[in-house]
N, C-alpha and C positions, 0 to 999 in steps of 0.2 A: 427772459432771463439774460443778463449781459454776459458777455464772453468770462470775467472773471468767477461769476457762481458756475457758469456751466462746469470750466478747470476745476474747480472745488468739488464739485459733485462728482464728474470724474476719476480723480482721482482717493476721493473716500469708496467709490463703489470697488474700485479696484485695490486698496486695502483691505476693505471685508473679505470679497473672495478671495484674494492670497490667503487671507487668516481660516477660512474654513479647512478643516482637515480633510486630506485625499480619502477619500471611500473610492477601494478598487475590487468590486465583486467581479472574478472570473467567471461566473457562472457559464456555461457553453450546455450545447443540447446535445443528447446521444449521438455519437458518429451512426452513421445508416448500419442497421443490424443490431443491433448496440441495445442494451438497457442499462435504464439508470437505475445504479444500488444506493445510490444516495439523493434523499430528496430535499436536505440543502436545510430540512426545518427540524425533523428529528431523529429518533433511531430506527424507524422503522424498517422493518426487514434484517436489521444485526440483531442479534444474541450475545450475551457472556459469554467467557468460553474458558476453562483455568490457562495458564498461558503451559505451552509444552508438556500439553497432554496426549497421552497415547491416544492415537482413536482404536486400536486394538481395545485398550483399558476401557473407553469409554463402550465402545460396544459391548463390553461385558454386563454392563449397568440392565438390571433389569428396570421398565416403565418409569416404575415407582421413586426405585432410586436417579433416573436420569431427572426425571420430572423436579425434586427434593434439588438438586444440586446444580441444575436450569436455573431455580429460583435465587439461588444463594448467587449464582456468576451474573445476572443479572442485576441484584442489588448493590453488585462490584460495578460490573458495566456502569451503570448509572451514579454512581459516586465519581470514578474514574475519567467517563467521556462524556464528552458535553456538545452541544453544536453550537456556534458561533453564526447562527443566523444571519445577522447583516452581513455576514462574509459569505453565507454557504457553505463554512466548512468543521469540519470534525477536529475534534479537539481531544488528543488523549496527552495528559499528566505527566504519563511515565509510569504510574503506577497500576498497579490491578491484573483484570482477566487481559483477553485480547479479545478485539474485537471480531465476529465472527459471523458472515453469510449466517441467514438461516438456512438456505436453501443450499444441495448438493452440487457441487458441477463436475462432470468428466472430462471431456473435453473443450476448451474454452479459450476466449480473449478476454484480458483482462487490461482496462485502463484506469490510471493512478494518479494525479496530483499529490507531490508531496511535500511537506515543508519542515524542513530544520529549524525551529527558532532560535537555539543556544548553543552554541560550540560544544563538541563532543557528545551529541546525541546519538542513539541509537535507536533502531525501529528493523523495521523487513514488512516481507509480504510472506504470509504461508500458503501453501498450495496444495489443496488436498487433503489440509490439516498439518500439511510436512513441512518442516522447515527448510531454507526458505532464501526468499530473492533477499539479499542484503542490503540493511539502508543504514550508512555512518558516516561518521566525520572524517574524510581521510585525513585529515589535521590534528587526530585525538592521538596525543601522545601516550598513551595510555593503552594503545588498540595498533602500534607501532609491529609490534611481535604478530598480531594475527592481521596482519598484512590490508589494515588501514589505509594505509599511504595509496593500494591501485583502487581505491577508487569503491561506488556503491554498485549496484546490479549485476555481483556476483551471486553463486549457488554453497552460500560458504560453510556450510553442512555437510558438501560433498566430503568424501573422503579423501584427505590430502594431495593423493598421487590422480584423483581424477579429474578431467575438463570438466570445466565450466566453475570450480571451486572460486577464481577468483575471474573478476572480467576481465574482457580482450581491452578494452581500453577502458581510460578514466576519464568520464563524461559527468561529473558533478559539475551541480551550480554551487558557487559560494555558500557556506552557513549563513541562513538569514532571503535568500533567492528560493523561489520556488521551481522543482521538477517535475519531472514526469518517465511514468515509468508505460513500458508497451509490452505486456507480458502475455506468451501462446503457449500453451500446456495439451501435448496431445501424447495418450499414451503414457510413457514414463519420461518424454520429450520435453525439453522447456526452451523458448528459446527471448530473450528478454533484449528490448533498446530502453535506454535512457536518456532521456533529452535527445532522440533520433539518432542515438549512436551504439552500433550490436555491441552487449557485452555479454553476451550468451547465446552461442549459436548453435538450439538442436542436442544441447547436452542433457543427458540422463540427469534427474536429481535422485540423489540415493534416499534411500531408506534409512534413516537416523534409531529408528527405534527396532529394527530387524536388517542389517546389511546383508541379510541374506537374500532376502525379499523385496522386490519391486513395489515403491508404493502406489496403493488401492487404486484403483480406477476411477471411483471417484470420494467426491469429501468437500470441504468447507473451504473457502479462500477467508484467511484471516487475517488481519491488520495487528501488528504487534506492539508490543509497551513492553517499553526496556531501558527505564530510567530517566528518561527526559521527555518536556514540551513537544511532540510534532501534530502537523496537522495535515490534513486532506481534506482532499476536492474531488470534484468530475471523476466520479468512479461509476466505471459502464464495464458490464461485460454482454459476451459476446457466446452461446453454446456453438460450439463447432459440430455441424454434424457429421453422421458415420463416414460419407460417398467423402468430404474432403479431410475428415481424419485419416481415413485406409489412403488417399492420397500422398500426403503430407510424408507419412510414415514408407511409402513405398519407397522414395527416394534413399532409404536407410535399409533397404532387402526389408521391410516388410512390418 
């Protein structure tokens, strides 16, 4: 083939591949200790869950009726989130239940990909069942007054006057960039980075549904839907056991 077919060929192979669309699957394997809650293909292992439901209320439910209204947050679930298979990642609307462990955790590590796709989204993590690490726009004009602007991986449930209500610093990616959240729950302890940077250190999360009361020991880690498109990735947690929770907590008288 003469030097001018070869240029031709050339330069056609290397117009098709520019034309092929970028496929960028993060996928990554559990950190050591780690299990994966998300297997990248369906829902297994979440549940429906109504979104800001008491778990007091819900413990009330006898078999029958949890079993009956299982079924119904389920058939929400499945209208609501979806999985994005060639991406590996989870896909909620905005609308519906939240998504919800099936399984209990006490004390734990929990890690989170997460993605904004639209300006002025909202979402969290719940802990416990309780609300919850904070995830928004800090650009949402609209979220100006409950104190948007510092930023996502506060505790913004807390009670106004307590730490940890908003984070120590603001550590978001751009609307449209994807993060990552680094969340340890020990006790009534939570202590949260975002994108590697603390914005929760060791603060109590209050009791939204009894401020009288410490929440439960343990409960459901759930993913929230709160009006808009987000998504997730690489979600692993981690059970803490007791020898380095009673550790953890000593540093705090106990």
């Amino acid at each position: 083939m003469n030097r001018l077919r070869w240029t031709a060929v050339f330069i056609l192979a290397v117009t098709c591949a520019s034309a092929r669309p970028e496929v960028r699957v993060m996928v990554q394997d559990a950190p050591k200790g780690f299990t994966k809650l998300f297997n990248g293909k369906d829902l297994t292992g979440w549940r429906g869950r109504k979104g800001d439901y008491s778990p007091y209320v819900e413990a009330k439910l006898t078999k029958e009726e949890q079993a009956a209204a299982q079924v119904l947050w389920n058939t929400d679930r499945d209208t609501n989130w979806s999985v994005d298979a060639a991406k590996s990642e989870l896909v909620s609307n905005g609308k519906g239940v939240f998504l919800t462990t099936e399984k209990d955790y006490g004390d734990f590590e929990f890690y989170v990909d997460w993605l904004m796709v639209s300006p002025n989204g909202d979402s969290g993590v719940y802990l416990r069942d309780f609300p919850q690490v904070q995830v928004w726009d800090p650009d949402n004009p609209r979220e100006v007054r409950n104190g948007a602007p510092r930023g996502s991986g506060g505790l913004w449930n807390n009670n106004p006057d307590n730490p940890g209500r908003f984070p120590l610093v603001k550590a978001d990616n751009p609307v449209g960039q994807w993060n990552n959240f680094k969340i340890k729950m020990v006790g009534t302890r939570v202590w949260v980075s975002l994108n590697d940077k603390v914005t929760v250190d060791g603060q109590i999360l209050d009791n939204i549904y009894d401020r009288a009361q410490p929440v439960l020991p343990r409960g459901a880690i759930e993913l929230q839907t709160h009006g808009s498109e987000i998504r997730f990735r690489n979600i692993y947690v981690r059970e803490i056991p007791a020898a380095e929770a009673k550790a953890t907590l000593a540093k705090f008288g106990g």
